[in-house]
N, C-alpha and C positions, 0 to 999 in steps of 0.2 A: 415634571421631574427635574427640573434645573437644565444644570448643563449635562444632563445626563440621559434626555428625552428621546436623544435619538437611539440609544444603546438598546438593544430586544437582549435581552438573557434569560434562559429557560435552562432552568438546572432541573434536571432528576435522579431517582434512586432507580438502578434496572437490574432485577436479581433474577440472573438467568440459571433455572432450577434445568438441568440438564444430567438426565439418567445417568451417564457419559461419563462426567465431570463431576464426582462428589466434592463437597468442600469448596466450588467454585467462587470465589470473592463477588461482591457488588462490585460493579464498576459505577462511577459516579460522573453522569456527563454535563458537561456543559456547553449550549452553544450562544456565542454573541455576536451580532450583528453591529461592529465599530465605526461602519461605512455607513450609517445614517439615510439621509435621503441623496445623495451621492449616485448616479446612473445604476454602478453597480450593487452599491447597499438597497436600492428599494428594486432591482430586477431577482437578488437572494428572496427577498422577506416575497415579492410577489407570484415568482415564477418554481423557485425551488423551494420555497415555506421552510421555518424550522424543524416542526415536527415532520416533515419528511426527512431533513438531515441528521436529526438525531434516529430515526429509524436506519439510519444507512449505517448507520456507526455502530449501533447493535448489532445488523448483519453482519459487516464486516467484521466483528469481532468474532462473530460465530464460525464463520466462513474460515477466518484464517487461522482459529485457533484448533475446528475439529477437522474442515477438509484438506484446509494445506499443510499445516504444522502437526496434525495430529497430538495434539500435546492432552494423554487421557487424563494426566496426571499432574496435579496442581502444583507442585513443585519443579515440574519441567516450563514450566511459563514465566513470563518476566511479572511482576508482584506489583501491576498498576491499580491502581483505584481510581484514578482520576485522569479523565480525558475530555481537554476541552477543544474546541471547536471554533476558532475569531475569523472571523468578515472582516477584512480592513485594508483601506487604503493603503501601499507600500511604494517603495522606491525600486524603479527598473522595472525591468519586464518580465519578472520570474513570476511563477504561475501559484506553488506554495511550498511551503516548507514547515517541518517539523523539527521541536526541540521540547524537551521535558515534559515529552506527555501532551503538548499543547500542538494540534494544526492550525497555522496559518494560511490562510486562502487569499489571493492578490483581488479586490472589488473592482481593480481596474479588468483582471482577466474576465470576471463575470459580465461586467459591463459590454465588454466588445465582445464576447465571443459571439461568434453567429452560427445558431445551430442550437439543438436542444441541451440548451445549459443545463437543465434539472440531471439528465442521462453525464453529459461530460464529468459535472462537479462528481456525480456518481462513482463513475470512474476512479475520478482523481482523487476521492475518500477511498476508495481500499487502496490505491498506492500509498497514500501518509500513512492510514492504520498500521499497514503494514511494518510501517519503519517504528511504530510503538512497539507493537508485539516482538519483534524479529529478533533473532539475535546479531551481530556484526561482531562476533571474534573477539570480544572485548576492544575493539576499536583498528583491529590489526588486521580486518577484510577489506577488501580491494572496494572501495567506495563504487566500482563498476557494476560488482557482483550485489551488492547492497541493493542497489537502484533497479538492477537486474530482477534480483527477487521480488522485487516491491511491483514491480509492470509485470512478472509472472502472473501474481496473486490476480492482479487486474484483468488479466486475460482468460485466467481460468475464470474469472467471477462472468462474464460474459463474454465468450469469443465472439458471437456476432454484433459487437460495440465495439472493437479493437478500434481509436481514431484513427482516420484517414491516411494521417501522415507517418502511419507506424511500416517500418520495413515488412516486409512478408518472408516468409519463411525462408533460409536458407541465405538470405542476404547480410550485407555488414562485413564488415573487414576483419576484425577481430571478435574475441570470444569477449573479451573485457572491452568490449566498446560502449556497454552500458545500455540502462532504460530499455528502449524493445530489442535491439540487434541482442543485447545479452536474455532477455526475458524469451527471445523467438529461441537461440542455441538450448537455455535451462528446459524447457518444453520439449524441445528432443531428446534431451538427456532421459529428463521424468518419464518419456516414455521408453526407455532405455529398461528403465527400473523402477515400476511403480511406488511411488513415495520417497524417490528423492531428494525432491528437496526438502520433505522434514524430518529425513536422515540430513542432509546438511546443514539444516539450519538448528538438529540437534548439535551436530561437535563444533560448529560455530560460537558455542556457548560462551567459551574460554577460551578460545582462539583462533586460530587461521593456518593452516596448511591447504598449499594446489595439490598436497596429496591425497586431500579428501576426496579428491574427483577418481584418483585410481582405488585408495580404498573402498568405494561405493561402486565403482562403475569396471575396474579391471582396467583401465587408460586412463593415459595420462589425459590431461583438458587441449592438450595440444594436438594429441592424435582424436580426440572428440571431437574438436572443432573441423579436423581434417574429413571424419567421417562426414559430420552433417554439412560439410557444402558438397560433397560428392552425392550426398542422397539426393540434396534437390540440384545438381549440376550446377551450381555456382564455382 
């Protein structure tokens, strides 16, 4: 195939018919593998295969659309069609990052990581999906609380995979500290009041108030954050 031999891309059509969800759109995925024969590019294609990671992408859409977000109603959802999936060599040591609909995944992270990559990358696919679906305020939510929800979803999808290096319960400094210290506070919250966070991440839609936390919850996020280190004695 040229210079293009090393590229795997597996595009499909996945039309998730869901009693639930009338009128639910196709979502159309795609995943590519840019990292080639690269450590990382052939431990993806070997260890975690594609059509394993396009099945995690469908989960995770299901997961976050009807268990977290509860969204029954197809105009409560962000209106994607297409979400693609890239393997690829990057600069620095960031793990992956999400921009229009597209995950990027670091080949070098997959490369080194040691430990069962297939479970990790797993992981680390409902954290990006999440940042497709989510809403953020129209741009005007605390990027803390963003990344926060995004490690919630991860946690709910499997608390006994939470990695190693994630804080435990009741630890971290602030509430806006982000990624797990924020995702471990949101989890107290949610069980404060069952669903949440997709009562928040409904009035997030169009924008951002810290008063969303007293309107949902009766306090403020400063006295929540007070409450949840006294529950676990931090």
């Amino acid at each position: 195939m040229g210079s293009s031999r090393h590229m795997v891309v597996l595009s499909y059509f996945v039309f998730l018919f869901l009693a639930a969800l009338p009128g639910i759109r196709a979502v159309h995925y795609v995943v590519i593998n840019k990292a080639g024969n690269s450590t990382g590019g052939a431990r993806f294609t070997n260890e975690v295969r594609i059509p394993n990671s396009r099945h995690v992408l469908i989960m995770a859409t299901d997961f976050i659309l009807m268990r977290i977000f509860r969204q029954n109603i197809p105009t409560d959802r962000k209106p994607v069609e297409n979400v693609s999936l890239v393997i690829e060599n990057m600069d620095g040591d960031g793990v992956a990052y999400t921009s229009n609909d597209e995950i990027h995944v670091s080949a070098d992270y997959i490369g080194s990581y040691s430990g069962d990559v297939k479970r990790e990358l797993t992981g680390v696919l409902y954290h990006e999906m999440t940042h497709i679906w989510q809403w953020n305020g129209d741009g005007q939510a605390p990027r803390e609380l963003v990344e926060g929800i995004s490690d919630f979803v991860r946690l709910k999808a499997n608390p006994n995979a939470a990695p190693t290096h994630w804080v435990k319960p009741g630890e971290g400094d602030r509430w806006d500290q982000g990624y797990d210290v924020t995702a471990r506070f949101l989890d107290y919250c949610n069980c404060l009041r069952n669903g949440f966070i997709a009562e928040l991440n409904k009035k997030m839609r169009s924008g951002y108030s810290a008063n969303f936390f007293v309107e949902l919850l009766g306090r403020t996020v400063d006295q929540l954050w007070a409450d949840y280190k006294a529950r676990y004695g931090s």
